[in-house]
C-alpha positions as CSV (number, residue, x, y, z in Angstrom):
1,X,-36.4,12.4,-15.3
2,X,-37.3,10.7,-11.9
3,X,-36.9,13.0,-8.8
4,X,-34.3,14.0,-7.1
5,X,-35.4,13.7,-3.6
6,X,-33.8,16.9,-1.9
7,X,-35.1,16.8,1.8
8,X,-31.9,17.8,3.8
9,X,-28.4,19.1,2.4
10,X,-25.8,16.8,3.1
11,X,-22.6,18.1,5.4
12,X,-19.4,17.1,4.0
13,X,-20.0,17.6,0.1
14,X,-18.7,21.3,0.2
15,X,-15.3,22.1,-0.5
16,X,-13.3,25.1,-0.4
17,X,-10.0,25.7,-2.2
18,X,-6.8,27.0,0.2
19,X,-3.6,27.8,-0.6
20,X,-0.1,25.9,0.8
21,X,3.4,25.2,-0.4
22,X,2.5,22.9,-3.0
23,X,0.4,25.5,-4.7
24,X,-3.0,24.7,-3.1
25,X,-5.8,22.4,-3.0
26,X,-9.4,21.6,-1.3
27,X,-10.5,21.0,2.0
28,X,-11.7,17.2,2.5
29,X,-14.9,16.4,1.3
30,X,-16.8,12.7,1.8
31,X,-15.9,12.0,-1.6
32,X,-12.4,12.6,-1.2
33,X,-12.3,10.5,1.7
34,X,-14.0,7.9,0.3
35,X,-10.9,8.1,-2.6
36,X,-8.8,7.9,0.3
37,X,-10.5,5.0,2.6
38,X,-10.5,2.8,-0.6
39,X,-6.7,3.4,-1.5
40,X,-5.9,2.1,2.1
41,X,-7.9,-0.7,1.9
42,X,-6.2,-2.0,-1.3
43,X,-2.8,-1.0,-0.3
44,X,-3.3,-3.3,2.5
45,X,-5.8,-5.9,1.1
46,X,-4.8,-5.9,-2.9
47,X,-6.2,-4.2,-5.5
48,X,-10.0,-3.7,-5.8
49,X,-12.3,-5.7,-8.6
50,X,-12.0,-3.0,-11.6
51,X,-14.6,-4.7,-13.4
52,X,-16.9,-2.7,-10.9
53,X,-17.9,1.0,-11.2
54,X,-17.8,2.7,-7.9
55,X,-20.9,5.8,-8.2
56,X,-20.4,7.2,-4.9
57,X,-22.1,8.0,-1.6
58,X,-26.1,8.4,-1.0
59,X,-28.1,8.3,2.1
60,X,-30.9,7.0,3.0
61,X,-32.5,4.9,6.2
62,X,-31.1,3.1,9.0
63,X,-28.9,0.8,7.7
64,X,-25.2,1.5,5.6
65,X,-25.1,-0.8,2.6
66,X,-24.2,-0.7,-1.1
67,X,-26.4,-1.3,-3.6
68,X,-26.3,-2.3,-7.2
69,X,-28.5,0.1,-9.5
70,X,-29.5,-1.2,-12.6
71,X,-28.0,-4.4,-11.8
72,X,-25.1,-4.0,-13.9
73,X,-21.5,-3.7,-12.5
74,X,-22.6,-0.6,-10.7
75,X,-22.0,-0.3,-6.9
76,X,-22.8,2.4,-5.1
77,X,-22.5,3.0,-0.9
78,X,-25.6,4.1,1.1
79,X,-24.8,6.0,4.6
80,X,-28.3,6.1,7.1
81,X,-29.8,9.2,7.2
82,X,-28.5,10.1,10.2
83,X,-24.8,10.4,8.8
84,X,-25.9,12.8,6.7
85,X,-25.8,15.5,9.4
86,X,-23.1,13.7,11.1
87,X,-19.4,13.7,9.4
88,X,-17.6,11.3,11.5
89,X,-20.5,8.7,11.6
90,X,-20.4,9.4,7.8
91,X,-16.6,8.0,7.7
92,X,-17.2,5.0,9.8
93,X,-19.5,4.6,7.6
94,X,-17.6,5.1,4.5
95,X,-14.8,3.1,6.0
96,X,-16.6,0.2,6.7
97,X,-18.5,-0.3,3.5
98,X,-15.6,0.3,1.3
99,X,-14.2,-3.1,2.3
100,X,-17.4,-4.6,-0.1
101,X,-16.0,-2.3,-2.4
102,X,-13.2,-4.7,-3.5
103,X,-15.4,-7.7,-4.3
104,X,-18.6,-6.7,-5.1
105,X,-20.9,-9.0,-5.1
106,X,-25.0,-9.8,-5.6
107,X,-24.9,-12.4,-3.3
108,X,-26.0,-11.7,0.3
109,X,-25.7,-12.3,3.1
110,X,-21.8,-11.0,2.9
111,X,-19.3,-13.9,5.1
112,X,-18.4,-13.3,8.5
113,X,-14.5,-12.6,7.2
114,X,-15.7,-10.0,4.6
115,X,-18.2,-7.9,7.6
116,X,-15.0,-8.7,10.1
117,X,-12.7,-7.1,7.8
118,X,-14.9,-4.1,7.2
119,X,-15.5,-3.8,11.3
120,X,-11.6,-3.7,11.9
121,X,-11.1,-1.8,8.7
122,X,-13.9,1.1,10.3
123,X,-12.4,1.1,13.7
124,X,-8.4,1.5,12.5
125,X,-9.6,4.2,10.0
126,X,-11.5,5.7,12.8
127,X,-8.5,6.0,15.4
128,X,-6.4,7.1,12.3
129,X,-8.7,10.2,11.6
130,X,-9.3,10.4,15.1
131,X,-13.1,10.6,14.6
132,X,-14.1,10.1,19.1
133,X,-15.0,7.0,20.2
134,X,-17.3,5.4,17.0
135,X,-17.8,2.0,17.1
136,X,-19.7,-0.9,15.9
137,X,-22.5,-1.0,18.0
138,X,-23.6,-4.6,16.9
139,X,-22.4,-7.4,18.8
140,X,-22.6,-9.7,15.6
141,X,-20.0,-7.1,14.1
142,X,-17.7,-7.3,16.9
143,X,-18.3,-10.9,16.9
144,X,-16.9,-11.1,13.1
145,X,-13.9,-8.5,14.3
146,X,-12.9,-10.6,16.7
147,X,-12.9,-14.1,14.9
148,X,-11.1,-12.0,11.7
149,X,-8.8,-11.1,14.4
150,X,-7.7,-14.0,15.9
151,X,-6.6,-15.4,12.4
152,X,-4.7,-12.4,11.6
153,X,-3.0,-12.8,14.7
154,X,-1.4,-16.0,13.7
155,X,-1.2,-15.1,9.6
156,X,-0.7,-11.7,9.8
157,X,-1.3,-11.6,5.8
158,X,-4.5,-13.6,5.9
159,X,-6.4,-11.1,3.8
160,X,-4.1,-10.9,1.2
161,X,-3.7,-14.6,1.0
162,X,-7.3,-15.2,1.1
163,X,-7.5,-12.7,-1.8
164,X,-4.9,-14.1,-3.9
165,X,-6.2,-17.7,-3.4
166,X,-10.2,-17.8,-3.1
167,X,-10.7,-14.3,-5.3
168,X,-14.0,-13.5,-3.6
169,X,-15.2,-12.9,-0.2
170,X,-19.1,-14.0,-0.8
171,X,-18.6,-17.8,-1.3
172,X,-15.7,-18.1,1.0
173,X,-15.0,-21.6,2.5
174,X,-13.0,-23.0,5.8
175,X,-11.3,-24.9,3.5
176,X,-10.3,-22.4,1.0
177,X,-9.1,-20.1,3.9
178,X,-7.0,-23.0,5.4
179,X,-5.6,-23.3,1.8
180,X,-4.8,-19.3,2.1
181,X,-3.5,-19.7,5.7
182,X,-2.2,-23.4,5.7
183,X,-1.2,-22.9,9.6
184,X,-4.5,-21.6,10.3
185,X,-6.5,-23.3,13.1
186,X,-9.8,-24.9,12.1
187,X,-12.0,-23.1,14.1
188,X,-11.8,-19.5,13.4
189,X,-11.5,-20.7,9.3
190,X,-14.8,-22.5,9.9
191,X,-16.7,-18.9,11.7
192,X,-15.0,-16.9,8.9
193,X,-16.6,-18.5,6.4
194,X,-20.1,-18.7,7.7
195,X,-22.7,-16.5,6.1
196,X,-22.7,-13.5,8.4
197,X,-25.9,-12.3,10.4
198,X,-27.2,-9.0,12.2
């Protein structure tokens, strides 16, 4: 068996049971919340691909990502290293990667409407949990946000529509967004569906 690699115990992966009304339960865990973020995201955005098995949270370096092991239809978030010792970095976190969650896909870079979505997905889960002020810090990010924004503004179900139309996120085109959101101005469907970069 390969090693485990143990260096730090992770903060948010201990439960505790209480007791309440309804006969009791656990306090909130990452995994838990990542049950929760992703339940959100497809009561808002559709259901997820189920073709895909979701493994769960691991950390490791600078940058949050999922990864495919074994390249099979195995998907699996990781948080940096620093969000291991930090919950509410560790839910932004969460919260923005489990957007990629619902269309996984090999194919990278991700579109600027699939890292917007995840951006505005991470800051409204954020302000819901009331996690402080935690932000994307990237302007690219922001950049996507904004653009993913200003077509929601005028189709408020863009998402959905895109979803239902185009099925994927990763090979997204203007034209298939102006398909999804016929009243859709050219020119945030044309930055949507460019191939999004740090």
């Amino acid at each position: 068996m390969p090693v485990i690699n143990d260096r730090t115990p992770a903060i948010g992966f201990h439960t505790q049971r209480f007791q309440s009304e309804d006969g009791g339960g656990y306090t909130y865990t990452l995994t838990q919340k990542l049950g929760e973020y992703l339940r959100e995201a497809e009561r808002r955005y559709g259901q997820r691909n189920m073709e895909w098995t979701i493994l769960g949270i691991e950390f490791c370096g600078d940058v949050p990502h999922v990864w495919f092991p074994y390249n099979e239809r195995l998907i699996s978030i990781i948080l940096t290293d620093a969000a291991a010792m930090n919950t509410e970095q560790a839910l932004f976190q969460i919260s923005h990667e489990v957007i990629h969650l619902l269309e996984p896909s090999h194919v990278s870079p991700a579109t600027v409407f699939e890292e917007g979505l995840a951006t505005l997905f991470a800051h409204e889960m954020s302000a819901k949990d009331q996690l402080g002020l935690i932000s994307a810090e990237q302007q690219s990010y922001l950049a996507a946000e904004s653009a993913l924004k200003e077509l929601l503004a005028i189709h408020g179900d863009a998402v959905r529509s895109v979803r239902r139309s185009e099925k994927t996120f990763f090979n997204l085109s203007e034209e298939g967004i102006l398909r999804a959101c016929p009243n859709a101005p050219s020119a945030p469907a044309k930055k949507l569906s460019e191939k999004f970069a740090r």
